[in-house]
MDAnalysis code that builds the backbone (N, CA, C; Angstrom):
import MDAnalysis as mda
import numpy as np

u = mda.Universe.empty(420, n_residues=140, atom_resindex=np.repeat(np.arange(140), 3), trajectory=True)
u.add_TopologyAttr("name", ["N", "CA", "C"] * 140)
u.add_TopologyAttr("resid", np.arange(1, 141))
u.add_TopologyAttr("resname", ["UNK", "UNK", "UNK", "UNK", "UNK", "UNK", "UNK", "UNK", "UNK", "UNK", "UNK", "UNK", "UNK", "UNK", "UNK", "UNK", "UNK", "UNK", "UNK", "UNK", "UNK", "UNK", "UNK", "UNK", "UNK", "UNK", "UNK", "UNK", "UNK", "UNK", "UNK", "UNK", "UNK", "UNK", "UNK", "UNK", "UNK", "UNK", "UNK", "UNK", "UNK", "UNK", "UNK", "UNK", "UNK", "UNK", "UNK", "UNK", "UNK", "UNK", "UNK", "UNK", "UNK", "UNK", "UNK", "UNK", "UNK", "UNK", "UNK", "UNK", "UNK", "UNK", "UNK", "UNK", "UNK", "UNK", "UNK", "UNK", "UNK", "UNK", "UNK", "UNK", "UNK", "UNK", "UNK", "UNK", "UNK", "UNK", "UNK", "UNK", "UNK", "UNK", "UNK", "UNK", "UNK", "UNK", "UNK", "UNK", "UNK", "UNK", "UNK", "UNK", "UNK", "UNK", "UNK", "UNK", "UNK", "UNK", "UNK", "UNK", "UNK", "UNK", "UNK", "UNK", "UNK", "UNK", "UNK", "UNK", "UNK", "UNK", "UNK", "UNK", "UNK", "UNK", "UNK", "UNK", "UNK", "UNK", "UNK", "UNK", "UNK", "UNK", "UNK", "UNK", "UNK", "UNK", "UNK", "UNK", "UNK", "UNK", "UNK", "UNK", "UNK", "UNK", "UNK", "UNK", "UNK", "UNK", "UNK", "UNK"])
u.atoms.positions = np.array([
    [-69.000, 10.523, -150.435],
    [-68.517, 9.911, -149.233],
    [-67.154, 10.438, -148.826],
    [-66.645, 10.378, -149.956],
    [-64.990, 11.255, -149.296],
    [-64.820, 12.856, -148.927],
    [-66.426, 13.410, -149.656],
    [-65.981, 14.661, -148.709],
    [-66.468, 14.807, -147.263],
    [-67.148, 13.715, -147.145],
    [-67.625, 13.757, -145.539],
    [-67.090, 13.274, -144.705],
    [-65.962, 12.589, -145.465],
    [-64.890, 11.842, -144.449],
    [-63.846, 12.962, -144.506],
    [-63.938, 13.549, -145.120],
    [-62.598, 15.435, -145.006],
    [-63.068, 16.064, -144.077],
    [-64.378, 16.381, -144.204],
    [-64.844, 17.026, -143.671],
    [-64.660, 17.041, -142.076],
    [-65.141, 15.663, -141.743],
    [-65.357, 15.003, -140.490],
    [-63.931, 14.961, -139.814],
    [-62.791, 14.754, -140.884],
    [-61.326, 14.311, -140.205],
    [-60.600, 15.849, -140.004],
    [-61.538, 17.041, -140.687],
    [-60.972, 18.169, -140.484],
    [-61.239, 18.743, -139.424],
    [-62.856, 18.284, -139.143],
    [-63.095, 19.210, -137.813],
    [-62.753, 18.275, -136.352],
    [-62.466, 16.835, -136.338],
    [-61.925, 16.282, -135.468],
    [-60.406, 16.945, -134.855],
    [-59.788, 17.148, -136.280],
    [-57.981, 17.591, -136.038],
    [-58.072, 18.968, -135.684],
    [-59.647, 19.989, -136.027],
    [-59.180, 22.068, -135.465],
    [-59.733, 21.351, -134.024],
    [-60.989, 20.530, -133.478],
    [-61.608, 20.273, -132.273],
    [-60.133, 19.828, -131.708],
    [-59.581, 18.738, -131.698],
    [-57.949, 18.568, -131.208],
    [-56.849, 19.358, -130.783],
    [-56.763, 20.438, -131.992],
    [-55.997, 21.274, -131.932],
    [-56.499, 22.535, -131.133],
    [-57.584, 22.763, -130.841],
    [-58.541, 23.723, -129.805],
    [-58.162, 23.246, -128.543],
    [-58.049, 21.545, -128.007],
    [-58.488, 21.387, -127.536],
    [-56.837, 21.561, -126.931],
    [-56.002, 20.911, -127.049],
    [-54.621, 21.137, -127.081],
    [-54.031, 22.405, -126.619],
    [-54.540, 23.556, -127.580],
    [-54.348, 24.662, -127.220],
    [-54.947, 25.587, -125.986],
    [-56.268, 25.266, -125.747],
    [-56.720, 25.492, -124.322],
    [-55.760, 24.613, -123.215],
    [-55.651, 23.416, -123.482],
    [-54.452, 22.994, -122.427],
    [-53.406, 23.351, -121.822],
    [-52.585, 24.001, -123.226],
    [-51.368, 24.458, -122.870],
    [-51.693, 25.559, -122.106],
    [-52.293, 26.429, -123.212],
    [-52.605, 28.002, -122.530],
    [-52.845, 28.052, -120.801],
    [-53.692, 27.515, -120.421],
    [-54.500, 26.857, -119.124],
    [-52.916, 26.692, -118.393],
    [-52.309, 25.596, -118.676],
    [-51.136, 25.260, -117.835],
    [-50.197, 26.903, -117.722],
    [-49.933, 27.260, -119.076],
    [-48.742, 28.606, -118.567],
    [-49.823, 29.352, -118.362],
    [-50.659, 29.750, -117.616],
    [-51.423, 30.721, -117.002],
    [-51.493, 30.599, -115.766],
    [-51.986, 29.729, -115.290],
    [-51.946, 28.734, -113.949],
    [-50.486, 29.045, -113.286],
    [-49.479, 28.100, -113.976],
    [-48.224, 28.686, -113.933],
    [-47.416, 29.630, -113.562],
    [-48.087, 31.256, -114.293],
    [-47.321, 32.432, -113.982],
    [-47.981, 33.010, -112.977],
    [-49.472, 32.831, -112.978],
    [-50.175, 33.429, -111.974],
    [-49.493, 32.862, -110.553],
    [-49.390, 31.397, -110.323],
    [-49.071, 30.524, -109.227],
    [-47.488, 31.117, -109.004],
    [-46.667, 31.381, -109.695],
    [-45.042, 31.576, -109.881],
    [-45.165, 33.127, -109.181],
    [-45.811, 34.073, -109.888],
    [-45.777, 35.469, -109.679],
    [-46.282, 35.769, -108.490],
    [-47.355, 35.079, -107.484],
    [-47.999, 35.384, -106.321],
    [-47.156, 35.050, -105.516],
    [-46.668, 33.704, -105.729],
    [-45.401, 33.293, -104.330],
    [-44.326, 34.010, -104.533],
    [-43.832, 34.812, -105.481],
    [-42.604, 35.530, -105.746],
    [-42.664, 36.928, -105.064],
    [-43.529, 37.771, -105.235],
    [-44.045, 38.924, -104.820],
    [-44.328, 39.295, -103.303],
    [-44.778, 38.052, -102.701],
    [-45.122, 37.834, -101.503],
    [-46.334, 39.249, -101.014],
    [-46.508, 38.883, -99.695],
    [-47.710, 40.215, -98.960],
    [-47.664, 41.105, -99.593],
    [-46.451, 41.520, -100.001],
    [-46.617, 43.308, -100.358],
    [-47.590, 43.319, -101.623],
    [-47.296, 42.603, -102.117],
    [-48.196, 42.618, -103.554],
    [-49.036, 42.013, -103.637],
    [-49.674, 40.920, -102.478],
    [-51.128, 40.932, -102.013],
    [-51.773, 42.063, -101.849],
    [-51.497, 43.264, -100.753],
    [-51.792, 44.512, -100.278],
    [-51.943, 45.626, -101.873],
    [-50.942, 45.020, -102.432],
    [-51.305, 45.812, -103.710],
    [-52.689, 45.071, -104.697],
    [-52.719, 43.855, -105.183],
    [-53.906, 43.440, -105.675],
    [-54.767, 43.674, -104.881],
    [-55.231, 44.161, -103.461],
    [-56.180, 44.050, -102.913],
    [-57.004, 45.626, -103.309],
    [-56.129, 46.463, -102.822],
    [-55.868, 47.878, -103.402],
    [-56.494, 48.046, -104.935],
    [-55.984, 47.209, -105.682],
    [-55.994, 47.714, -106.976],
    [-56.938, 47.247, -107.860],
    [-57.968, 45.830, -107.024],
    [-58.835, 45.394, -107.186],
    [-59.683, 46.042, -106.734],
    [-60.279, 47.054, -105.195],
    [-60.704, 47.883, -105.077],
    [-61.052, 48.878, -105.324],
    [-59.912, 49.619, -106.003],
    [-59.449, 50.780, -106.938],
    [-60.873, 50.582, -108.742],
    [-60.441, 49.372, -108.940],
    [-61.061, 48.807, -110.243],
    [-62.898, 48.843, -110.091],
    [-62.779, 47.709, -109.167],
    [-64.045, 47.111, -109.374],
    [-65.133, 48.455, -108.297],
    [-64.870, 49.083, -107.887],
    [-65.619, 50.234, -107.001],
    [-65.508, 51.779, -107.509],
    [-64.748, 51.506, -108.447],
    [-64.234, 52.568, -108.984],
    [-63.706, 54.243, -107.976],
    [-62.723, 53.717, -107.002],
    [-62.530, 54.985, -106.546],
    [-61.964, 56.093, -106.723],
    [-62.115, 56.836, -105.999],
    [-61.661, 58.503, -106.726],
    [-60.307, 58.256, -105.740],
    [-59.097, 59.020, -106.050],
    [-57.838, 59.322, -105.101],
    [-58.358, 59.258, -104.274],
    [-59.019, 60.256, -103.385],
    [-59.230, 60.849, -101.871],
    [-60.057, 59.376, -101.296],
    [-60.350, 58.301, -101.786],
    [-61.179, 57.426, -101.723],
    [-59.990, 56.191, -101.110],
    [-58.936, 56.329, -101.826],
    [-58.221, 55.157, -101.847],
    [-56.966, 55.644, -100.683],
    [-56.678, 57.130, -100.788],
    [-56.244, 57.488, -99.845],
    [-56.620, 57.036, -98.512],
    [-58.046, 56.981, -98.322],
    [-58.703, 56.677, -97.109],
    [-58.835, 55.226, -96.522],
    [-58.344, 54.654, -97.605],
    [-58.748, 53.207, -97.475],
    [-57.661, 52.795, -97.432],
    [-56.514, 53.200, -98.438],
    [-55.196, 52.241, -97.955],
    [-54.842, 51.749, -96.557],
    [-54.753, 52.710, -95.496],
    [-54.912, 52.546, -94.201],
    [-55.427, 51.655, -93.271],
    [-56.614, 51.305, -94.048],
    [-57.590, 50.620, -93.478],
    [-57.310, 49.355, -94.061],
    [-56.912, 49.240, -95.152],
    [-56.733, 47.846, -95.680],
    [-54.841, 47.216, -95.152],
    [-54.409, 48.266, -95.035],
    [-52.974, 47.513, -94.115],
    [-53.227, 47.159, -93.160],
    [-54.529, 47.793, -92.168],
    [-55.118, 47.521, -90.860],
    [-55.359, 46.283, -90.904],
    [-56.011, 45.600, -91.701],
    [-56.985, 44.347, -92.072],
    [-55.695, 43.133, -92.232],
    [-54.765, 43.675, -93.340],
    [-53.791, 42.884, -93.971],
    [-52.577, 42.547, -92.847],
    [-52.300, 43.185, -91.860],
    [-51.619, 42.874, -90.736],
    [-52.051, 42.325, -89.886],
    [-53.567, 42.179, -89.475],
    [-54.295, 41.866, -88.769],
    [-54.454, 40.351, -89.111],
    [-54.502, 40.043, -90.562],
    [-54.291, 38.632, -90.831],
    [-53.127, 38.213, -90.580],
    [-52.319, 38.891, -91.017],
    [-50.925, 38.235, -91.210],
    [-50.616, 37.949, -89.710],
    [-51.114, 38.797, -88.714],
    [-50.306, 38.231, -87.281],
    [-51.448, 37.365, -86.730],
    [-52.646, 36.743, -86.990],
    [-53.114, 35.734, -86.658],
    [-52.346, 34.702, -87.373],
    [-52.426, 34.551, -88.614],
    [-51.711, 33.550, -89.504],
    [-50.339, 33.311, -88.757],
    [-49.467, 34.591, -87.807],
    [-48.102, 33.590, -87.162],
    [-48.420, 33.244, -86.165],
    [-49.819, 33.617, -85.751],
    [-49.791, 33.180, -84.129],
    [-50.187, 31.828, -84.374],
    [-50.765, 31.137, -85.540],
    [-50.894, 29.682, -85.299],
    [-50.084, 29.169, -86.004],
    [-48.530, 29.593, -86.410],
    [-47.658, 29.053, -87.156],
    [-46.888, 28.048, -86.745],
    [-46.697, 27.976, -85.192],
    [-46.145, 26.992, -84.877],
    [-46.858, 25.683, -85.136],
    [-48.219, 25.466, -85.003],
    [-49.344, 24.577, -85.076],
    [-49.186, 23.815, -86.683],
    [-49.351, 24.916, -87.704],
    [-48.906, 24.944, -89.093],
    [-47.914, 24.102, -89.443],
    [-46.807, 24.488, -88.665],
    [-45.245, 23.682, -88.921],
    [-45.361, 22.106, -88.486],
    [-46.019, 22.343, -87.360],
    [-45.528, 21.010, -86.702],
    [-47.033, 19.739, -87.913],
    [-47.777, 20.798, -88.374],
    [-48.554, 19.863, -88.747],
    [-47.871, 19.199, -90.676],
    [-47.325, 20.475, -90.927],
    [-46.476, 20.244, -91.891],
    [-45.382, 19.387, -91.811],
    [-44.667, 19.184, -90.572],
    [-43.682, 18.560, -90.370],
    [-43.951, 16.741, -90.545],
    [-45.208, 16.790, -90.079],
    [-46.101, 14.985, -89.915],
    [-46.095, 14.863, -91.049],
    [-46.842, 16.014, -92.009],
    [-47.258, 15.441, -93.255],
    [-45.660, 15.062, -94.321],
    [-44.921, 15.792, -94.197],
    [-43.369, 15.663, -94.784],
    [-42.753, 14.678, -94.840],
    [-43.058, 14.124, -93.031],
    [-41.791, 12.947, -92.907],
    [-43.018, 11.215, -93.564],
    [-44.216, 11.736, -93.299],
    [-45.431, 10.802, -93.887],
    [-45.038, 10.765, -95.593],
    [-44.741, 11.615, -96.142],
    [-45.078, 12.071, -97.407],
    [-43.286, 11.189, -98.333],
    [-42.419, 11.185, -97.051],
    [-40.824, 11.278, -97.579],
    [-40.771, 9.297, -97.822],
    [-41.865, 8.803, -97.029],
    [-41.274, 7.446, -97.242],
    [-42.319, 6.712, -97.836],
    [-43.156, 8.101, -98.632],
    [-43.280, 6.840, -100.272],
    [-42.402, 7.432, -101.304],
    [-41.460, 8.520, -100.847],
    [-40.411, 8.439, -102.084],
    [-39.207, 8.347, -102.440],
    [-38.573, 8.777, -103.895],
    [-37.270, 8.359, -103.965],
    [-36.658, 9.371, -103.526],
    [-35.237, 8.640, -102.733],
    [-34.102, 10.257, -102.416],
    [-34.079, 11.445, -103.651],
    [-34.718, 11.396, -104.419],
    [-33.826, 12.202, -105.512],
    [-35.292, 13.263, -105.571],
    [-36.385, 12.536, -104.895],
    [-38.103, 13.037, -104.975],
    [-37.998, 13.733, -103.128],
    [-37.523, 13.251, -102.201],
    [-37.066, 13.821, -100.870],
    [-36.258, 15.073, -101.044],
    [-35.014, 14.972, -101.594],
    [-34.553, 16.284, -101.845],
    [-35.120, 17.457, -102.738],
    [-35.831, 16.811, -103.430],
    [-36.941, 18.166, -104.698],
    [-37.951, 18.567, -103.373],
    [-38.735, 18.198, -102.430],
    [-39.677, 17.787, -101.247],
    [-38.962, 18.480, -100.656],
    [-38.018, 18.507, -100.041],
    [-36.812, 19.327, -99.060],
    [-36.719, 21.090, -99.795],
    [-36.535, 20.959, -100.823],
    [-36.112, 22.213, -101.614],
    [-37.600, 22.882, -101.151],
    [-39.128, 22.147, -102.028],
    [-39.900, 22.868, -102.151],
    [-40.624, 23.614, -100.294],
    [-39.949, 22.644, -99.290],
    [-40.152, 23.391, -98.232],
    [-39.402, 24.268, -97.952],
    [-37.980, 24.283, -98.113],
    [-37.600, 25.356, -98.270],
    [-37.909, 26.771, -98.597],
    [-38.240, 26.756, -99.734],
    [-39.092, 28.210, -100.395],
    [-40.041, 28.223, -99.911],
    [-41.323, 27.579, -98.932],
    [-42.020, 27.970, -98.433],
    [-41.506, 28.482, -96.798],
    [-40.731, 27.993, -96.260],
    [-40.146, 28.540, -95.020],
    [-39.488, 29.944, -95.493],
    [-39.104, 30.654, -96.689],
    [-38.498, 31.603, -97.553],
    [-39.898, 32.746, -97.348],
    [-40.748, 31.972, -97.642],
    [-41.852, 32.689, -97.977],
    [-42.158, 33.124, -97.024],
    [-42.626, 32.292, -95.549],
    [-42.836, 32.778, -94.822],
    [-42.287, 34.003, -93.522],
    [-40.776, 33.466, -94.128],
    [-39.838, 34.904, -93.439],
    [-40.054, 36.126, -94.488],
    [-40.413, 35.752, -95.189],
    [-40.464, 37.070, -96.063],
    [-41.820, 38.160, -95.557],
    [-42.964, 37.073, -95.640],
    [-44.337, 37.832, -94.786],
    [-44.039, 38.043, -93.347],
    [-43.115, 37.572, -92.611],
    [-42.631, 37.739, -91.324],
    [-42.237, 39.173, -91.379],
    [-41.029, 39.740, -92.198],
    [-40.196, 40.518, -92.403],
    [-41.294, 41.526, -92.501],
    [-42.390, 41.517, -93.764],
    [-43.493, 42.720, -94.378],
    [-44.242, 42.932, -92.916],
    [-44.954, 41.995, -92.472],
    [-45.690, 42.039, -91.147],
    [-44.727, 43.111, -90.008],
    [-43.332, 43.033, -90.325],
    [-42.672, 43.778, -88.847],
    [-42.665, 45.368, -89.570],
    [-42.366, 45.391, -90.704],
    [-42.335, 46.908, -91.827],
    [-43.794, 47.478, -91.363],
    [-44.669, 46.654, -91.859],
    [-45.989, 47.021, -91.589],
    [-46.088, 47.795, -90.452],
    [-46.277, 47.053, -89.371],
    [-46.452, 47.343, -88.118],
    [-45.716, 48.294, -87.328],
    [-44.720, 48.538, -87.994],
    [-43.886, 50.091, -87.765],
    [-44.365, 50.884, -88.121],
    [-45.014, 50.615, -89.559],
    [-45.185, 52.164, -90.602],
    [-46.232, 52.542, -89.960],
    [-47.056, 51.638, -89.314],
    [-48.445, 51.916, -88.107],
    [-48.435, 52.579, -87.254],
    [-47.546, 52.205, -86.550],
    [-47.256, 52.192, -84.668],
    [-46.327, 53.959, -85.215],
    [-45.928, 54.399, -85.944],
    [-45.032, 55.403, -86.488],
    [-46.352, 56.401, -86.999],
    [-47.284, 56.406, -86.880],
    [-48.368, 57.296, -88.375],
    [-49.041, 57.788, -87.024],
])
């Protein structure tokens, strides 16, 4: 009887400790992936898009040569629909903010304040790539 109660209390505590460890892992993955995409901004969308292409199709140089072009075509093409309904975006963000600010505490409003911040950051930043873009175009 007591080795089946070892037994049983051993594989409860590695099942626990599995289970624990997929958790964490899961969270800092989630994490860097989520941290590293908003940090990088468009340009390095345009590059995973590229380089996922590159991978999964397996292209030759003269292949990707041909396509980069075509995929800044595409990637600007979003990006200036995405500002043409930005004002729409904001103002709908703006409802949800001031909705969102008075179930919380000042100290949860100003963290709320910050995190729009870096997204208004973000979005001058794809503002900024979108005007680069569209030169290196209107220039070729």
């Amino acid at each position: 009887m007591g080795s089946r109660r070892k037994l049983w209390a051993g594989l409860i505590i590695l099942f626990g400790a599995g289970a624990l460890t997929g958790m964490v892992a899961g969270y800092v993955y989630s994490h860097a992936e989520r941290t590293t995409r908003s940090e990088q901004g468009p340009a390095a969308h345009h590059e995973r898009i590229m380089k996922r292409l590159t991978q999964d199709l397996s292209l030759t140089a003269q292949q990707q040569t041909e396509i980069e072009p075509i995929v800044t075509r595409a990637h600007v093409a979003v990006l200036e629909l995405r500002f043409a309904h930005q004002a729409e975006v904001e103002q709908i963000l703006a409802k949800g903010m001031t909705e969102i600010k008075t179930k919380l505490s000042a100290s949860q409003q100003t963290g709320l304040d910050k995190m729009y911040k870096e997204l208004e950051q973000r979005w001058q930043a794809s503002r900024h790539y979108l005007a680069v873009q569209k030169q290196t175009l209107t220039s070729q």
